[in-house]
Every structure is written in C-alpha cells, then in structure tokens.
N, C-alpha and C positions, 0 to 999 in steps of 0.2 A: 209690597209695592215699593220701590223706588222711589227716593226724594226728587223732583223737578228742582231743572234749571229755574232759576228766582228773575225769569226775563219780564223787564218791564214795561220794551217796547220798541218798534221795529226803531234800528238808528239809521243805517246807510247802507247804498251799494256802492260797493269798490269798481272803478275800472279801471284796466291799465289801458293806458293810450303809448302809441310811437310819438306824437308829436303834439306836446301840450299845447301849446298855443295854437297849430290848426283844429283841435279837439274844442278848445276854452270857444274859439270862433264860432263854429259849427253850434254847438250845445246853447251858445247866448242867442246867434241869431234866429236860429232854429228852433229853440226849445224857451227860449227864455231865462237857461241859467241865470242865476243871482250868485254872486262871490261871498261865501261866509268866512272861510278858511282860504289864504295863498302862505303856504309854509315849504321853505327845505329842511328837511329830515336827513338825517344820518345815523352815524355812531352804533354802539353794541345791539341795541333795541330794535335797527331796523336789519341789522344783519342775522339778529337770533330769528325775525319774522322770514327774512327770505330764503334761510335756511329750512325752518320750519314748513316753507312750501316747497320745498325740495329743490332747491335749489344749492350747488357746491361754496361751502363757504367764500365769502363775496366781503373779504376787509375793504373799507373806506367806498363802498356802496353810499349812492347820495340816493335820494329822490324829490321831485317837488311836487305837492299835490295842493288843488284848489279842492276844496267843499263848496259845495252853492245847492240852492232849492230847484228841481225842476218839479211843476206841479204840485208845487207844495212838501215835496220828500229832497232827504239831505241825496247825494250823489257826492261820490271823490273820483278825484281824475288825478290820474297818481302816473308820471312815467320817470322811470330811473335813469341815472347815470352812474356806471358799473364800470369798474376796472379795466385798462384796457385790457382786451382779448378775452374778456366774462363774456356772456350769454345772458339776455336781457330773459325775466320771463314770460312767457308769450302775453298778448293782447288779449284785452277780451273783456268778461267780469270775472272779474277774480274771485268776490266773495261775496254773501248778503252778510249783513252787520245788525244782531240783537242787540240791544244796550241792558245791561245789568248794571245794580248798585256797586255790588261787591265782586270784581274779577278774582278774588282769593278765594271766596264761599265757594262761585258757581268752578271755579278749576276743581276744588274739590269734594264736589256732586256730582262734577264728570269721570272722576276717580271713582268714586264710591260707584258708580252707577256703570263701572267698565267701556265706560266712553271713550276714546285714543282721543288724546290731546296733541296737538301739533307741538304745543313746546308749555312752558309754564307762563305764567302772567309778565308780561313785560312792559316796559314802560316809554312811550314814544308821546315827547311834546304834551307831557301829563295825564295822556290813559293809559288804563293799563289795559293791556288787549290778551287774548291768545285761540287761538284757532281749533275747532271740532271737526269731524266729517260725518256727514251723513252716511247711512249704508250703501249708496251710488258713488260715494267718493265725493262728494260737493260740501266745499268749505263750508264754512259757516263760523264768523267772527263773534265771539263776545266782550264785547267790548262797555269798561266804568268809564266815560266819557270824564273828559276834565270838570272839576270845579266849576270853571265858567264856562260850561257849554252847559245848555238846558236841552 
C-alpha cells in the first residue's frame, strides 16, 4: 500500500475573477466576505505556478488576491496582470486547496506514489505550494501555509 498525502485539512478555494473589485463587491455584499489576506504577488514563484497550469511562460506576471472567510471557509480571489499581449487564464475555480505541514514530504509521497506534480514546491509570500491532479484532470493545491497563518 502506498504512503498518503499527510493532509491536515481542507485550506481554500482559489478563484480567478476578470475584475477584483466588482468580485471583492459582489462576494462582501452578497455573501459576506471578510478580508484576511489583500497581497500583490509576483516574481519566479508565481510564474513557475502559472506555468505549471499550463500556461506559456508569463516573465513579470503580477497578480493581486484577497483571502477572506465566506461561511466561515478561507476563499482567494486572485486576478492577474500579464504582459501585454499574454493571455490571462480563464475564469472560474481554479483549484481546491489541502493544507499540509510539510510541502517537501508531501511533493515526495506524490513522487513515491506516481502522482504528476505540476511543478516542485515553490515559494509565494511564505508558502510553499505546488499543484496535483486528480484522474479527471482537476487540480488540487497543497499547500504549507505561512508561519503566521493558522
């Protein structure tokens, strides 16, 4: 038998939105978002991630995403700003998000266990993330949440 992923419990779902602030709108008045995380993101880290979703390498790719609770579970609202003449990638949910201790163990438990990893452990604004798929094709992030995220 096979060693399991050492998951220790659901973290977030990713969405890409077109336009953050009519999204941020919508999701507070609506849903009652709460703001935990408002970060811009860039650099190697998020270009190795939008690579890794197939996407053609993307130099000096920015993005800004809010985290906030709706119902009590984390949600990120994530929309980029890409090069001109890139290709944003589509809308939608993009990923559900496990949270693991150790991103180094569980990458290689998904090795040991012939898992396809999207890319190796990388490192964005202090976690270290990196991406699996399921046998339908559907992401699925694992992600060591920072130090100061509980």
């Amino acid at each position: 038998m096979s060693r399991q992923i050492p998951v220790e419990t659901w973290d977030h779902l990713v969405v890409r939105v077109s336009n953050l602030e009519r999204s941020l709108a919508f999701y507070r008045e609506h849903l009652g978002f709460e703001t935990e995380v408002d970060v811009e993101i860039g650099g190697k880290g998020l270009e190795e991630i939008l690579e890794a979703a197939g996407s053609p390498p993307l130099p000096g790719a920015r993005a800004h995403l809010v985290m906030g609770r709706v119902g009590g579970q984390l949600v990120e609202l994530i929309e980029y700003t890409l090069p001109e003449g890139s290709e944003a990638p589509g809308h939608g949910i993009a990923a559900f998000t496990l949270r693991v201790s150790d991103a180094d163990e569980a990458h290689a438990i998904c090795r040991e266990n012939g898992i396809a990893c999207d890319s190796t452990p990388v490192e964005i604004e202090g976690s270290r993330q990196f991406f699996i798929r399921d046998p339908d094709g559907i992401r699925i992030e694992l992600t060591q949440p920072p130090k100061t995220r509980t």
